[in-house]
C-alpha positions in Angstrom: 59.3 51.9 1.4 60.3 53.9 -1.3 62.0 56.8 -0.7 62.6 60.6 -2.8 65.9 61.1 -4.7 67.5 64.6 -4.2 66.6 65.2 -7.3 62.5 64.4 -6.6 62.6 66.6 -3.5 64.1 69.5 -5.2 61.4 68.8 -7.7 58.9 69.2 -5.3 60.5 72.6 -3.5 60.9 74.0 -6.6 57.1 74.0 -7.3 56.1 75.6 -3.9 56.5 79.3 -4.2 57.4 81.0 -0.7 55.1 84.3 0.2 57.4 86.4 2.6 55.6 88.3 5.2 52.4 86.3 5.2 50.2 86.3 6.9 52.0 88.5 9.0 55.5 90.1 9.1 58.6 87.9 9.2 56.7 84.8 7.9 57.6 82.8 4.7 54.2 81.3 4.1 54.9 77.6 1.7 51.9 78.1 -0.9 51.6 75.0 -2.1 48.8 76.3 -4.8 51.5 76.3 -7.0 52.0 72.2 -6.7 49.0 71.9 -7.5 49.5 74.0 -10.6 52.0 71.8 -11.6 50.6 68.5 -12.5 54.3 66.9 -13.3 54.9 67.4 -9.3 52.1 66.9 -8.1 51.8 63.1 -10.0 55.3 62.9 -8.8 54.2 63.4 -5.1 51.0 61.3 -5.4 52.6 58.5 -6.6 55.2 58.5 -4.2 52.5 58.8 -1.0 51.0 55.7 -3.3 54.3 53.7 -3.5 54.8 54.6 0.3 51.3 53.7 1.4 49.8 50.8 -0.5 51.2 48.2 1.6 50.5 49.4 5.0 47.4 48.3 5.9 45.4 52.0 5.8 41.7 51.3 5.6 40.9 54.8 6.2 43.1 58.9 4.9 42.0 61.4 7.3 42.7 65.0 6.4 42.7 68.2 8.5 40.9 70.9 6.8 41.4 72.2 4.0 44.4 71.8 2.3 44.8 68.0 3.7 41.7 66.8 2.2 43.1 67.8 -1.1 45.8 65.4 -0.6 44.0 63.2 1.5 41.1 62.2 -1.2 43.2 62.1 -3.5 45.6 59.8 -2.0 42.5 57.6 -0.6 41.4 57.1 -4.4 44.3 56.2 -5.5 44.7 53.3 -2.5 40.9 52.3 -2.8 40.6 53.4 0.7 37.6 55.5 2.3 38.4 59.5 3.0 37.8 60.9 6.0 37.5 65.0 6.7 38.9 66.7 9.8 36.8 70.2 10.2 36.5 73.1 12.1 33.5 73.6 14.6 30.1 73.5 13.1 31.1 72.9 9.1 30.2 68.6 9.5 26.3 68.2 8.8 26.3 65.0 11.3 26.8 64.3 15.2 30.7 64.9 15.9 33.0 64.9 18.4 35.7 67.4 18.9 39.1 67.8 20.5 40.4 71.3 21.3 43.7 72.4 21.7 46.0 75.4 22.3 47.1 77.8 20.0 49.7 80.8 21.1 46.7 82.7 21.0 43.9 80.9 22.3 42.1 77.8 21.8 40.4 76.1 18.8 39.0 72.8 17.8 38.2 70.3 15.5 35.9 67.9 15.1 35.0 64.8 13.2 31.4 62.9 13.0 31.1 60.1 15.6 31.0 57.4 13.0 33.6 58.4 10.9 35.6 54.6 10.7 32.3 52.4 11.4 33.3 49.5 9.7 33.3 45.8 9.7 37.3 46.0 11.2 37.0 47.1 15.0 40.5 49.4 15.4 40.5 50.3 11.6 44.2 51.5 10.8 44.2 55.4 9.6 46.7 57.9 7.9 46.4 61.2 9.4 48.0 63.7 6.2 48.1 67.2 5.7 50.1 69.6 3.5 52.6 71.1 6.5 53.1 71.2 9.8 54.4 74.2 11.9 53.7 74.3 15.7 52.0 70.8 15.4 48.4 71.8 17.9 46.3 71.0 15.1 47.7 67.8 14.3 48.3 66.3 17.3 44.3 67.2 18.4 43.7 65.1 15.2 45.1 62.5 16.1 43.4 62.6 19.7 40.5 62.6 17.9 40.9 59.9 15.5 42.2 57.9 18.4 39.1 58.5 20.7 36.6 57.7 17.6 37.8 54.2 17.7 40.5 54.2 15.2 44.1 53.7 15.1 46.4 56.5 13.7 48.7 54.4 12.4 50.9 57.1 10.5 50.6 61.3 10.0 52.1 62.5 6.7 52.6 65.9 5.7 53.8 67.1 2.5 56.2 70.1 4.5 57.6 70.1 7.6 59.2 73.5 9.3 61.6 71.7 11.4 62.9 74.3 12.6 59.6 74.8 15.1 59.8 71.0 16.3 56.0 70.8 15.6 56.6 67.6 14.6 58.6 66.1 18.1 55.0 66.4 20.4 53.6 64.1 17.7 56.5 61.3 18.0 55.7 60.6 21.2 52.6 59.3 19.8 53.0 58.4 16.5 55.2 57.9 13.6 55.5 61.0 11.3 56.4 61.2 7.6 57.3 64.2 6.0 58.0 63.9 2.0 59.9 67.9 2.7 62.2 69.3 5.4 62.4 72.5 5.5 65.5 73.6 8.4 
């Protein structure tokens, strides 16, 4: 699989601004509306998720709400493959099912509609993506999810990872992770 150059990667971190103190104090919040501003790094980083993906076998993209279906339908277009979205409670017009999970403050959800990958393939092979990953709750309940609607998460992407808060180590145990940034 193709990988970044340095020079790519700084590419990429130069177009995603840092908001300090967001959304509360002591935070450095990635915005990564400014990516998507930039259509030279954002082609850059599509066609790299292109180059990585095209060969592996992905019938479905799921993406966790919001800022992974941006990436995640646009990625799925790009492969010919069908685009799956991963919402909050309540937003998906069809019967779901959910998976909750634990948050430092509580506990949220999310939820999928029950026959999200019905398809002629039983197991179909699915690429879990979404912009960044921090504590990791979200996407690891995603990936329960996907899992329990009779799919195989073969692979989660995520455009930034915050290494430093090991979101991404819970995941591992269960499935490979790709990030296209580290961020220490």
């Amino acid at each position: 699989m193709k990988t970044l150059t340095k020079n790519e990667k700084e590419i990429l971190l130069k177009s995603i601004r840092t908001i300090e103190n967001f959304p509360k104090p002591g935070i450095g919040f990635k915005d990564i509306t400014t990516l998507l501003g930039d259509a030279k790094a954002y082609a850059l980083l599509m066609n790299h998720l292109k180059d990585r993906y095209e060969n592996e076998n992905i019938d479905y993209i799921a993406g966790i709400e919001s800022r992974g279906f941006i990436f995640g339908a646009s990625l799925a277009t790009m492969l010919g493959v069908r685009f799956v979205p991963i919402r909050k409670p309540g937003k998906l017009p069809y019967t779901t099912i959910s998976e909750k999970y634990s948050l430092e403050y509580g506990v949220d959800e999310v939820e999928i509609h029950i026959d999200a990958f019905k398809c002629e393939k039983e197991n179909p092979n699915v690429l879990l993506i979404d912009d960044l990953i921090a504590t990791g709750g979200t996407a690891k309940a995603a990936v329960t999810l996907i899992n329990k609607a009779g799919a195989n998460c073969k692979e989660v992407c995520f455009v930034i990872n915050l290494k430093f808060l090991n979101g991404d180590k819970e995941i591992q145990k269960i499935v490979p992770v790709y990030s296209v940034l580290e961020i220490d």
